[in-house]
C-alpha positions as CSV (number, residue, x, y, z in Angstrom):
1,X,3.3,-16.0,-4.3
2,X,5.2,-14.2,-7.3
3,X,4.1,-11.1,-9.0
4,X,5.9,-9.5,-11.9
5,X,8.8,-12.4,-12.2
6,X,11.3,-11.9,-14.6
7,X,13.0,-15.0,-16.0
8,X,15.8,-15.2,-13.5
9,X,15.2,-11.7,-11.5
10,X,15.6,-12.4,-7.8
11,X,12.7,-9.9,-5.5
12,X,14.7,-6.6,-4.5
13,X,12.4,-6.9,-1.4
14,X,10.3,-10.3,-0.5
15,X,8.2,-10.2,2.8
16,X,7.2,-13.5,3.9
17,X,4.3,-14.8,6.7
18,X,4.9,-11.1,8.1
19,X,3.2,-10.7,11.8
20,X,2.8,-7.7,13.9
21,X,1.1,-7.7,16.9
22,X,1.2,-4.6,19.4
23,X,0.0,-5.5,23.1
24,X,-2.9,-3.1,24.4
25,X,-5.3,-2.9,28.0
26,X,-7.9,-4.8,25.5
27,X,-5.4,-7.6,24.2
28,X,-2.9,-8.0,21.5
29,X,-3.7,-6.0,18.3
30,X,-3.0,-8.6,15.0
31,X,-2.2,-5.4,12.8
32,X,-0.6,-7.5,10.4
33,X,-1.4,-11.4,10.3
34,X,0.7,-13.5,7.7
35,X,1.2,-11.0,5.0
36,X,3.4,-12.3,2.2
37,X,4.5,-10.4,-0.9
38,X,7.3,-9.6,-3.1
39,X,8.5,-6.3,-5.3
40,X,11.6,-6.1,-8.4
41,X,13.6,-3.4,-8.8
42,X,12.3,-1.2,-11.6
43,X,8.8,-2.9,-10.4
44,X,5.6,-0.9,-8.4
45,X,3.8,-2.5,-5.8
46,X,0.5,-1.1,-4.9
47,X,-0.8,-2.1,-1.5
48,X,-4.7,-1.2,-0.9
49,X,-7.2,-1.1,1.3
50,X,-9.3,1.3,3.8
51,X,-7.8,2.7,7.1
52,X,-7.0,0.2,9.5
53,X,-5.9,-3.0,7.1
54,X,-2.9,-2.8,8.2
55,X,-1.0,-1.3,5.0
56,X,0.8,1.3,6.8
57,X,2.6,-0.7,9.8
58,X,4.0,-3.3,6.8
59,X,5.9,-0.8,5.7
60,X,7.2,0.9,9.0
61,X,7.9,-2.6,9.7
62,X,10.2,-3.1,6.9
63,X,11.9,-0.2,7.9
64,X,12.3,-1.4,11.6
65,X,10.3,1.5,13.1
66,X,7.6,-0.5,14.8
67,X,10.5,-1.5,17.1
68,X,10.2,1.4,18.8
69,X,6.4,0.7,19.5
70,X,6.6,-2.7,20.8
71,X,5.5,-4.7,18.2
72,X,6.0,-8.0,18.3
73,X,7.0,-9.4,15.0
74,X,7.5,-12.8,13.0
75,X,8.4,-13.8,9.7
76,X,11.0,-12.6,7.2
77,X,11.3,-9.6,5.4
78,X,14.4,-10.3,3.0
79,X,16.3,-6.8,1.4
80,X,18.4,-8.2,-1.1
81,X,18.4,-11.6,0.9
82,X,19.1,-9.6,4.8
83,X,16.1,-10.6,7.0
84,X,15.6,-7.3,8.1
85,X,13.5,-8.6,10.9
86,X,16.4,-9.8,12.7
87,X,19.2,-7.2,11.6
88,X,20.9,-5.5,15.0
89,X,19.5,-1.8,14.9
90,X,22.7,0.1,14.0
91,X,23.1,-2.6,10.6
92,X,19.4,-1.3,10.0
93,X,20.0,1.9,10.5
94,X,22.6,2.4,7.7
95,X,19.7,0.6,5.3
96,X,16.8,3.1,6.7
97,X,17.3,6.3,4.4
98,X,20.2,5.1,2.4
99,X,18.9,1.8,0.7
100,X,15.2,2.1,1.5
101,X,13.0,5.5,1.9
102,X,10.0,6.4,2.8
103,X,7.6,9.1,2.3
104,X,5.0,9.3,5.2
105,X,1.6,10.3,4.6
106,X,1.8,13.9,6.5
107,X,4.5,16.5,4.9
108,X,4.0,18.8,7.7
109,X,4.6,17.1,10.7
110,X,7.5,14.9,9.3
111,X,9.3,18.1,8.5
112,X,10.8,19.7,11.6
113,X,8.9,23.1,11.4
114,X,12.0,24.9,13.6
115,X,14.4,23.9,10.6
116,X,15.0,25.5,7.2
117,X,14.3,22.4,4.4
118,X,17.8,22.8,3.5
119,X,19.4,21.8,6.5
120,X,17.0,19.2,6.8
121,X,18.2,17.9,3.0
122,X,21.6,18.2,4.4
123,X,21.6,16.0,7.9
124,X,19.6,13.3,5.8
125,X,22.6,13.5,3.1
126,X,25.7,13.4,5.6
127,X,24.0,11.0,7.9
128,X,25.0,8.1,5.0
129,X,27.9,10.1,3.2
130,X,30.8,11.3,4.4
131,X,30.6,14.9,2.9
132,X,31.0,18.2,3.4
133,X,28.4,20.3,5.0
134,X,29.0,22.6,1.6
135,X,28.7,19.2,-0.9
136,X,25.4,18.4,1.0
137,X,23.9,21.6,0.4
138,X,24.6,21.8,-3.1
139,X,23.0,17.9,-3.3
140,X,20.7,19.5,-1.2
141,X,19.8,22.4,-3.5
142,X,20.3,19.9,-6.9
143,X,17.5,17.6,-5.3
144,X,15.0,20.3,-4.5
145,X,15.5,21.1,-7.8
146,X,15.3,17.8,-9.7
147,X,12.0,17.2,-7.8
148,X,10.8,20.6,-9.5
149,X,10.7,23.2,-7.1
150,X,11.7,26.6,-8.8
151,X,14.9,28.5,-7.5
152,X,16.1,25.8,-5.9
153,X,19.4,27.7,-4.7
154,X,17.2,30.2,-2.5
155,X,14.7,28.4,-1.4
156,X,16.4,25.7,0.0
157,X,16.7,28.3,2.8
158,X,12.5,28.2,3.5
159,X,11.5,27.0,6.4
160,X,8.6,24.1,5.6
161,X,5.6,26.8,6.7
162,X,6.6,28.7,3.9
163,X,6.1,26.0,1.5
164,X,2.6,25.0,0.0
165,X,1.7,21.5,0.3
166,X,2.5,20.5,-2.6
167,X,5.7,21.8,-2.3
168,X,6.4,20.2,1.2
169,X,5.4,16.8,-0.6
170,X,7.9,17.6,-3.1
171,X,10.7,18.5,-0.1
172,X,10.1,14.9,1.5
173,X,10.4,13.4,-1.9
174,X,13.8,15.2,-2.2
175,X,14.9,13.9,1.0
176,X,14.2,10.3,0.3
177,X,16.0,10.3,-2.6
178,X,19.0,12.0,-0.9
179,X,20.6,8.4,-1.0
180,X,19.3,7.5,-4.4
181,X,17.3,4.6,-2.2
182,X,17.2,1.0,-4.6
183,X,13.5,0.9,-2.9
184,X,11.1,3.8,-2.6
185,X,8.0,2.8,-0.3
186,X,5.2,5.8,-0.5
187,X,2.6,5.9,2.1
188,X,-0.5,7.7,0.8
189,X,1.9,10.3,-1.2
190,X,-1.2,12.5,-2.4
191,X,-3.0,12.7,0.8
192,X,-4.6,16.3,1.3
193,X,-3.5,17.6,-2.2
194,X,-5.6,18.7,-4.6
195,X,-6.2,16.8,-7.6
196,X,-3.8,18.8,-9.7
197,X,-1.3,18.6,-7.5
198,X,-1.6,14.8,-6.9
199,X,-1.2,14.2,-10.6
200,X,1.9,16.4,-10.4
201,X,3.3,14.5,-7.1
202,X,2.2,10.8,-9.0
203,X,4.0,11.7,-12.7
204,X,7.2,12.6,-10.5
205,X,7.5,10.0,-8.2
206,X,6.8,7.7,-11.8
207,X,9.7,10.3,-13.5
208,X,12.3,9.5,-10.8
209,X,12.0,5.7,-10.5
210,X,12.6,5.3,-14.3
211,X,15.5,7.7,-14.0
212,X,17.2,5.9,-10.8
213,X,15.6,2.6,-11.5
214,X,14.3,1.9,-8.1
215,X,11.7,-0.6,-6.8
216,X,8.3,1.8,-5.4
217,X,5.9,0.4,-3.1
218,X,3.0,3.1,-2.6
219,X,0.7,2.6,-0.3
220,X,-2.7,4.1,-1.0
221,X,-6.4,3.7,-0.4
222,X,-7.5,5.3,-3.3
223,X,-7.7,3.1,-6.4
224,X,-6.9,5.7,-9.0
225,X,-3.9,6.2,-7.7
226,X,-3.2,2.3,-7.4
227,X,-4.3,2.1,-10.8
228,X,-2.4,5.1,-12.6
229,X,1.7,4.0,-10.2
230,X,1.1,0.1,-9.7
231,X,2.2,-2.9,-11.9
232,X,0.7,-5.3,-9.3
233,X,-1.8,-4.6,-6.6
234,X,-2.0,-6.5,-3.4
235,X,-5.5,-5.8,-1.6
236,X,-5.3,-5.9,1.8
237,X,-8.5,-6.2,4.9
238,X,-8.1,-6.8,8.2
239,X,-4.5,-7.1,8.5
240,X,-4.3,-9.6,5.9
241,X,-3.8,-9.7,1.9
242,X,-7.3,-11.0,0.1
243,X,-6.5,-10.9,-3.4
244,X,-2.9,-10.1,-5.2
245,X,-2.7,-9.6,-9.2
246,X,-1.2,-7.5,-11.9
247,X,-2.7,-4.1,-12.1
248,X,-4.5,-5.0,-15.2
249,X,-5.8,-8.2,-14.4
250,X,-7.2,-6.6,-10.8
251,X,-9.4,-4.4,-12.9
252,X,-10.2,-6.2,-15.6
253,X,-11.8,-9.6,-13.3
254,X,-11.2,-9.2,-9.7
255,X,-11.5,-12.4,-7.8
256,X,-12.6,-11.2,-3.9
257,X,-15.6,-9.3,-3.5
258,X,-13.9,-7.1,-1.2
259,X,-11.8,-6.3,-3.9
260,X,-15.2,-5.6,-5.5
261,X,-16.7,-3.4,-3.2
262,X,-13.8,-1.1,-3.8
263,X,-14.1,-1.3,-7.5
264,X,-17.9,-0.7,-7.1
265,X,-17.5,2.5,-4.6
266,X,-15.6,4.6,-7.4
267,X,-17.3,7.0,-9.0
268,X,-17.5,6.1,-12.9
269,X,-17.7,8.6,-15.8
270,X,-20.5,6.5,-17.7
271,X,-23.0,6.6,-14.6
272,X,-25.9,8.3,-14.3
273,X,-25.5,11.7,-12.8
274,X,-27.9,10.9,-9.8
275,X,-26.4,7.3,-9.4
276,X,-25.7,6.5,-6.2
277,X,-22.2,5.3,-5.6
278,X,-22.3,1.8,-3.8
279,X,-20.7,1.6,-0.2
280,X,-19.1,-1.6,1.3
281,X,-21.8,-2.2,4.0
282,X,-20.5,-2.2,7.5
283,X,-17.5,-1.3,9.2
284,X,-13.8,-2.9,9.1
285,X,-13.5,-5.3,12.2
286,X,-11.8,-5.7,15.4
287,X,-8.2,-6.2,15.2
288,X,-7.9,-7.6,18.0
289,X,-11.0,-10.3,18.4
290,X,-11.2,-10.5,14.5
291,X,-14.4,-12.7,12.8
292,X,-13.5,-16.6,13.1
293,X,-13.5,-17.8,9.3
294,X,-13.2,-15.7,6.7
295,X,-12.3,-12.2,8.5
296,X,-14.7,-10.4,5.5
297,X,-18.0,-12.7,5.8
298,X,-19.8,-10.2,8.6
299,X,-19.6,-7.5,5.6
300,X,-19.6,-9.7,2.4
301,X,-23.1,-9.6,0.8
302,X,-22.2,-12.6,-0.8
303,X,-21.0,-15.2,2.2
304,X,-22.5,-18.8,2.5
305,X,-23.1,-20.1,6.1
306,X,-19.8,-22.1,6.5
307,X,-17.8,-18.8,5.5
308,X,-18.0,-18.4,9.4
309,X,-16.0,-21.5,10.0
310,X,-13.3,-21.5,7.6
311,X,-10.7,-19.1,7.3
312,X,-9.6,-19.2,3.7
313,X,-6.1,-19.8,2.4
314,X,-4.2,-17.5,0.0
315,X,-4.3,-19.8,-3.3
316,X,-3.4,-19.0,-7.4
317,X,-6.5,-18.8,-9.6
318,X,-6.7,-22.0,-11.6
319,X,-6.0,-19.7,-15.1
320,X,-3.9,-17.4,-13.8
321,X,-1.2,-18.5,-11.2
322,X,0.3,-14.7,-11.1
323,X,-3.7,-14.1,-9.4
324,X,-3.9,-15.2,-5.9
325,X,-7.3,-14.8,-4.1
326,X,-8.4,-15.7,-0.4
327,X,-12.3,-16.5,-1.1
328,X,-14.4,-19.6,-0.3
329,X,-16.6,-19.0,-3.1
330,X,-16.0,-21.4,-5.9
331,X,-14.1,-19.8,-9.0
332,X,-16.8,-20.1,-11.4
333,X,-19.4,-19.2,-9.0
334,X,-16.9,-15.5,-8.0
335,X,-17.0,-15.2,-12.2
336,X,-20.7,-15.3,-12.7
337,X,-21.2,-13.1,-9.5
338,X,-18.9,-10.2,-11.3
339,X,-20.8,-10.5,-14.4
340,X,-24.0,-10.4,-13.0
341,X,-22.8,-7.1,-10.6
342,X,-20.8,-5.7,-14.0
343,X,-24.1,-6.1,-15.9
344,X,-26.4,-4.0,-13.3
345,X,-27.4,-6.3,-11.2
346,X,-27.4,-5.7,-7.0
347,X,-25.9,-8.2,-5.0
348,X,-29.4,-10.2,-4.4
349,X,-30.2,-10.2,-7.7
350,X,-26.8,-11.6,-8.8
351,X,-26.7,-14.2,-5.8
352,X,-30.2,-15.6,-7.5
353,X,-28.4,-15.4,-10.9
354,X,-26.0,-17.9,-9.5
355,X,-28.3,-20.1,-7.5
356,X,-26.9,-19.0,-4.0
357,X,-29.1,-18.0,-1.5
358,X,-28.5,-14.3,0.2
359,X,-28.9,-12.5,3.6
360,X,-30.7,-13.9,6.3
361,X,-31.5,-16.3,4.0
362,X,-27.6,-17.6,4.0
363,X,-27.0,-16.3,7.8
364,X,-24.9,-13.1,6.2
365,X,-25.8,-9.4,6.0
366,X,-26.8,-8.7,2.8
């Protein structure tokens, strides 16, 4: 699977068949199950999907941290061809902060509240250059102030509660940058910030990878944001990736109708005021005694009976090979079933468009 190849552009960062299991009183939990995908320096990867696909322990993964948990883990993840699966903790180490950063979701609690920010900036600048402690404060108080926190030189003496939020967001930014990291990974950056704010956090993170030229993976469930960072999009459910395309091509003709049901839950401008926005129906399964077949089909309005027997391989669209889609509808059949859905049309109605039968009829919810 390639997305956003240049002509003769090796991946910065290319995760292959990536497993993660984590052992539990209930059984093993397949967090991650065979997740392959692929990001270019200079390049975004948006990884999607609601709480619980997995998204998350990918990238702490790639970072080595579900070490610490127990996880058992397979496959490759190749940094600039290092499997950093296999990489002895203190060679991982020196790529964990220096190479490859990572914002995590909550500002608050990954800031040591008994520590001023500055000293904080400072240990994450000396722990990969040898420095002075005076150099490291005045990278430390340049960085707060290239990530646009005002008086940079006094504030880098705050400790994080007197920061806003936004401004904490903008302090962990600072430290993952410390490094000038070749690969940026950004787990739900906006999380708990207004919408002002999250526009502000989202144009600097896009201001600092064209300046340093790094790769970004940001890891989001929210579709705006996916849509406003990523150049491709890799939708994930259950522990798995279900569609991959370029950004553009997601929106313009999705190919999964999971990827669907996300489209279709966003509120849009041109509706109705009183429209109701359209929910995925049920909830996201068991990770540990997933559906047989297709993992979607207990939710998927649109699943035929043998979706329950066959799980569905990751495969190029036959127009597109940049699109990959997991679906065992047909191609032409998925195409007419958007239409019908773009042109008003609920999921029964569009199922009869198409021929297909729906429900109980078929032996799925509808």
């Amino acid at each position: 699977m390639t997305m956003g190849r240049g002509p003769d552009e090796a991946p910065l960062l290319r995760v292959e068949d990536l497993r993660v299991e984590f052992v539990s009183e209930d059984g093993a939990v397949h967090a991650v199950d065979g997740v392959s995908y692929e990001v270019r320096s200079g390049r975004t990867l948006g990884i999607v999907g609601e709480s619980g696909s997995g998204k998350t322990v990918c990238s702490l993964t790639t970072l080595g941290l579900t070490r610490h948990q127990g996880a058992r883990v397979s496959g490759r993840i190749l940094f600039e061809g290092q499997d950093l699966v296999t990489l002895p903790e203190d060679e991982l180490r020196a790529i964990r902060g220096n190479e490859i950063a990572m914002i995590f979701q909550d500002p608050l609690s990954s800031l040591h509240p008994l520590y001023r920010v500055g000293a904080q900036l400072i240990e994450a600048v000396r722990a990969h250059r040898d420095v002075s402690k005076a150099k490291a404060r005045e990278r430390a108080i340049e960085l707060l102030g290239l990530v646009g926190i005002s008086d940079p030189a006094r504030r880098v003496d705050d400790y994080p509660y007197e920061f806003s939020g936004g401004m904490r967001q903008r302090a962990m930014i600072a430290m993952a940058l410390a490094n000038e990291p070749k690969l940026l990974i950004a787990d739900e950056p906006t999380t708990a910030l207004d919408v002002t704010v999250q526009a502000q956090i989202l144009a600097l993170i896009e201001r600092l990878q064209r300046e340093l030229g790094m790769a970004v993976v940001i890891i989001t469930h929210d579709l705006g944001v996916a849509a406003e960072m990523a150049d491709e999009i890799a939708v994930m459910y259950a522990g798995r990736i279900v569609e991959t395309a370029s950004a553009e091509r997601l929106f313009a003709a999705p190919e999964h109708p999971y990827t669907w049901g996300l489209l279709r839950s966003i509120p849009r401008l041109d509706a109705q005021r009183a429209a109701d926005l359209t929910p995925i129906p049920g909830t996201p399964p068991s990770l540990i005694n997933p559906p047989s077949g297709c993992h979607f089909h207990p939710r998927c309005p649109y699943a035929q009976p043998d979706h329950a027997r066959i799980d569905p391989a990751l495969e190029p669209v036959p127009d597109d090979p940049s699109q990959f889609v997991a679906c065992l509808l047909e191609t032409q059949v998925r195409r007419r079933l958007w239409q019908q859905l773009g042109a008003g049309d609920t999921p029964e109605q569009a199922l009869a468009a198409v021929g297909l039968p729906s429900g109980d009829e078929a032996g799925a919810p509808a």
